[in-house]
C-alpha positions in Angstrom: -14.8 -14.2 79.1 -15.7 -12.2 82.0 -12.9 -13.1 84.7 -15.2 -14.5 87.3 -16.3 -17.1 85.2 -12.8 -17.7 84.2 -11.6 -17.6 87.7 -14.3 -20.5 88.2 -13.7 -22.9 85.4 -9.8 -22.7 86.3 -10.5 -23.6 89.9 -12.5 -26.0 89.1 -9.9 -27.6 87.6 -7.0 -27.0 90.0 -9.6 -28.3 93.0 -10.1 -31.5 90.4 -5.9 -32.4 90.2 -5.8 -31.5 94.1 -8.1 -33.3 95.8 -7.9 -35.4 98.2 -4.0 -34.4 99.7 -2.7 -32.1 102.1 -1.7 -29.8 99.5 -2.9 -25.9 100.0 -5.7 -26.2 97.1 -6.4 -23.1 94.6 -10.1 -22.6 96.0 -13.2 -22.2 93.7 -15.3 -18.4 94.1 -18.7 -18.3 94.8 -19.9 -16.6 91.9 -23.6 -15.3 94.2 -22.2 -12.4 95.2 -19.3 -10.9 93.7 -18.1 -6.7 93.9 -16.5 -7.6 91.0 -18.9 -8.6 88.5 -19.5 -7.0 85.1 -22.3 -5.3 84.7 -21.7 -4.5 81.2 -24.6 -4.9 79.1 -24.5 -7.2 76.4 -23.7 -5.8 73.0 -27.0 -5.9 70.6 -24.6 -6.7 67.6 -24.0 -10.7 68.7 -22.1 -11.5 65.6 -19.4 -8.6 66.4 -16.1 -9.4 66.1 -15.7 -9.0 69.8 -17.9 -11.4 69.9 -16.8 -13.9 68.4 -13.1 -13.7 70.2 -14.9 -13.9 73.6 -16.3 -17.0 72.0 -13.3 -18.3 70.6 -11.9 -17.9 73.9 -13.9 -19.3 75.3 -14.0 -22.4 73.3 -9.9 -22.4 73.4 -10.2 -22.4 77.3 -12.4 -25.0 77.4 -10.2 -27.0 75.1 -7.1 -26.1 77.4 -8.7 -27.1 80.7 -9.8 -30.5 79.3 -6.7 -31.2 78.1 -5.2 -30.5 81.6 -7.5 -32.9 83.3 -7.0 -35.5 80.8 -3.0 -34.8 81.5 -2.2 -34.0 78.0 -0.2 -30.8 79.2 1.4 -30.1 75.9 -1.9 -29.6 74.5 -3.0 -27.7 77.4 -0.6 -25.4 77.0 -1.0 -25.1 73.2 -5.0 -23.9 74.0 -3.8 -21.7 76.5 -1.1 -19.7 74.7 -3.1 -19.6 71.6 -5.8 -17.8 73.7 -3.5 -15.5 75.0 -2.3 -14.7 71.3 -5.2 -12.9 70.8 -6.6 -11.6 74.5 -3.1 -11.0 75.7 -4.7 -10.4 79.6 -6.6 -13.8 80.1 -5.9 -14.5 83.5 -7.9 -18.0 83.3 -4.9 -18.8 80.2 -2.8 -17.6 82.5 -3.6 -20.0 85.3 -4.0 -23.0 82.8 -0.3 -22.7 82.3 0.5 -22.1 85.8 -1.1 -25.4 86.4 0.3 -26.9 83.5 4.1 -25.9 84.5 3.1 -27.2 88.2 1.9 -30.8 86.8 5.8 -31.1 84.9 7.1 -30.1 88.8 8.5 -26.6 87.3 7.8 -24.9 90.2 9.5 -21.5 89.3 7.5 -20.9 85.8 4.1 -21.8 87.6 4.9 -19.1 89.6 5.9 -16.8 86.9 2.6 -17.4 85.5 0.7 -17.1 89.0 2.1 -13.8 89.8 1.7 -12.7 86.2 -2.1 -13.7 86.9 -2.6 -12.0 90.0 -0.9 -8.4 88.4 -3.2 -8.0 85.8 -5.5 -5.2 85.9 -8.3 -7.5 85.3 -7.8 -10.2 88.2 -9.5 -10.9 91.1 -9.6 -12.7 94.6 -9.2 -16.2 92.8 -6.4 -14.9 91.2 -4.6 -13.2 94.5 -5.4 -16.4 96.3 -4.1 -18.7 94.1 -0.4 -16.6 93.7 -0.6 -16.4 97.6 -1.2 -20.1 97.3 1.9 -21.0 95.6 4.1 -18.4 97.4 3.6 -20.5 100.5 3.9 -23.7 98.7 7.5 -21.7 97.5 8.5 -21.6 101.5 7.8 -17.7 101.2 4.3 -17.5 103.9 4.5 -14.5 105.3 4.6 -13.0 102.0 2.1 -15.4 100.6 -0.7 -13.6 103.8 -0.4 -11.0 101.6 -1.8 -12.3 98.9 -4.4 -14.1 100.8 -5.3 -11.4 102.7 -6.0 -9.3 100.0 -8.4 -12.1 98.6 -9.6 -12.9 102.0 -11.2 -9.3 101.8 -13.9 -10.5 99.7 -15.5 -13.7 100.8 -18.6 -13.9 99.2 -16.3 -13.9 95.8 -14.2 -17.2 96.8 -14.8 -20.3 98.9 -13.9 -19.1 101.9 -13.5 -22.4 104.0 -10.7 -23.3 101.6 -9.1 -20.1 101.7 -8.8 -19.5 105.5 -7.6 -23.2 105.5 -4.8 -22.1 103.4 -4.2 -19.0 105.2 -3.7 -20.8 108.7 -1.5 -23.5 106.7 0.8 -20.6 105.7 0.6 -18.6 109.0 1.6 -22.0 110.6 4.5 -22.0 108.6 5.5 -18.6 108.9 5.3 -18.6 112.7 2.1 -17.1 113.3 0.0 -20.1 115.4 -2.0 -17.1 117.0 -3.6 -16.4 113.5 -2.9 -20.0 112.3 -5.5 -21.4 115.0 -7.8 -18.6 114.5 -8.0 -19.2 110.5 -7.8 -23.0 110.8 -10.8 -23.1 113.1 -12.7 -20.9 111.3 -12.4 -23.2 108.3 -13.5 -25.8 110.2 -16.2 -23.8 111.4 -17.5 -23.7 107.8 -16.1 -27.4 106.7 -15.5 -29.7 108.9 -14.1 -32.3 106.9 -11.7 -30.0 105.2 -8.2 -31.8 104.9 -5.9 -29.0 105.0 -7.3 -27.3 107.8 -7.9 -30.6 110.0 -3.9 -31.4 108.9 -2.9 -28.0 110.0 -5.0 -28.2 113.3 -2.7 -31.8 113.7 0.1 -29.9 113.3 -0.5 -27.3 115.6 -1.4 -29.2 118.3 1.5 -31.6 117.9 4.1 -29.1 117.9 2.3 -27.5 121.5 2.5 -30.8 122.8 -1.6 -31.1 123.1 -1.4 -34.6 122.1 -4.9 -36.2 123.1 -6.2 -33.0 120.9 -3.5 -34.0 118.2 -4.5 -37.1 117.9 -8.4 -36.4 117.2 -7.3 -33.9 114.7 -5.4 -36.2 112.9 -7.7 -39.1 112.8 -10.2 -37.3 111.6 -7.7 -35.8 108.7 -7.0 -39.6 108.5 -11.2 -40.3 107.7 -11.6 -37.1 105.5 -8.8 -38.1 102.7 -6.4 -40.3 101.6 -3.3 -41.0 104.1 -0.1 -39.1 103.3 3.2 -40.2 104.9 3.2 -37.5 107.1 0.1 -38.2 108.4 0.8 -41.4 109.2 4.2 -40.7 110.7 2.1 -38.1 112.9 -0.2 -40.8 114.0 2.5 -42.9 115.0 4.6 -40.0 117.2 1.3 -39.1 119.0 0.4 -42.4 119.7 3.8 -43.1 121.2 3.6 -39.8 123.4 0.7 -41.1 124.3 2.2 -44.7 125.0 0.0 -46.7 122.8 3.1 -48.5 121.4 0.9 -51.0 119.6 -1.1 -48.2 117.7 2.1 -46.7 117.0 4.0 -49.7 115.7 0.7 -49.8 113.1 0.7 -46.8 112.0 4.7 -47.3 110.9 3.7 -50.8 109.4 1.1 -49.3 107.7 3.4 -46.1 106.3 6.2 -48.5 105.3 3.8 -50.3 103.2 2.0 -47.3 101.5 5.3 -45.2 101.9 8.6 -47.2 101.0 10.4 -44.4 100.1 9.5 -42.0 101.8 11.0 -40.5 105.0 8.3 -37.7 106.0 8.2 -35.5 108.5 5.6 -35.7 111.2 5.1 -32.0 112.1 4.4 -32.0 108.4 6.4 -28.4 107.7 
């Protein structure tokens, strides 16, 4: 499988377990334009053995990633390594068990498996972006720009709204609200309704004390996915900055009834 496509099915399916939270998302290429397509021609023999093991693979990643949406991760990971048995490169097997070891919350071996992705000598901005991804989500961002710099570079090959959302996430958290602002609008520019980057313009604007614009950011994070705790506990510090004591006192009701045991943190970090 030519690693574009693979990079696509497996985003597909991390954007599928992702959606609809504040969660940096591993973001889905646009396969139009890519500098790294193959331009191999196809063989004339189309029952070679090579052939047939792109197919198997094929099939066996197929298998993998609906076994990962369907939450059967044992199975997922089954498919994936016995992919990799024979096509000891796959990136896309690689990122099924990434995903896999994310799903069981073993944060360390989906990163073994990220980084192992984004190394190969067959990878690509999908691939760079979705190591850079988890670095950040690891509390390592300025080392995770890296990474999404580096897939950044090629826009037309990724979605870029998603990416520069999750670039000014991780410059936020590194320290960088220059570039944080820059990247987050820009995402906004191209999606309006993203989640991460309206949730990261929030954030931003809480913690420079720019509350009206705080609050419009947030509300419209609030209207463009599901509520998180932190959202809500946002909501409820802006609106008492802002001394609206009875929108405030809501917004706590309404996170100690969808939140019980949670405490969050309402700059979100």
């Amino acid at each position: 499988m030519r690693w574009r496509e693979g990079a696509l099915f497996v985003a597909t399916i991390a954007l599928a377990l992702l959606v609809g939270c504040d969660r940096l998302t591993f973001v889905k290429p646009n396969m139009k334009k890519s500098k790294f397509e193959d331009v191999r021609s196809v063989p004339d023999v189309r029952d070679s053995a090579s052939d047939r093991q792109r197919m198997a693979a094929s099939d066996g990643l197929q298998l993998a990633g609906n076994r990962l949406q369907g939450g059967d991760l044992d199975g997922a990971e089954k498919s994936a390594r016995h992919v990799l048995e024979s096509d000891r490169g796959n990136t896309t097997a690689m990122t099924i068990l990434a995903l896999v070891e994310q799903r069981r919350g073993h944060v360390a071996d989906a990163g073994t498996w990220f980084k192992r992705a984004a190394e190969q000598g067959n990878s690509g901005p999908a691939e760079w972006g979705n190591y850079g991804t988890w670095l950040c989500e690891a509390n390592q961002p300025a080392e995770s720009l890296q990474w999404l710099d580096r897939s950044l570079a090629y826009p037309d090959a990724i979605d870029l709204a998603g990416m520069r959302a999750n670039a000014g996430k991780c410059a936020l958290r590194a320290g960088q609200t220059e570039r944080a602002e820059r990247d987050l609008r820009a995402a906004l520019d191209l999606a309006p309704a993203n989640a991460v980057a309206l949730d990261g313009m929030a954030q931003l604007m809480f913690v420079r004390g720019r509350m009206l614009e705080a609050r419009a950011f947030n509300e419209r994070r609030l209207a463009a996915a599901p509520a998180t705790a932190e959202t809500l506990a946002r909501a409820a510090e802006i609106e008492t900055h802002l001394g609206d004591q009875v929108a405030a006192s809501r917004y706590r009701q309404r996170m100690a009834q969808e939140f019980p045991n949670v405490t969050p943190n309402a700059k979100g970090h």
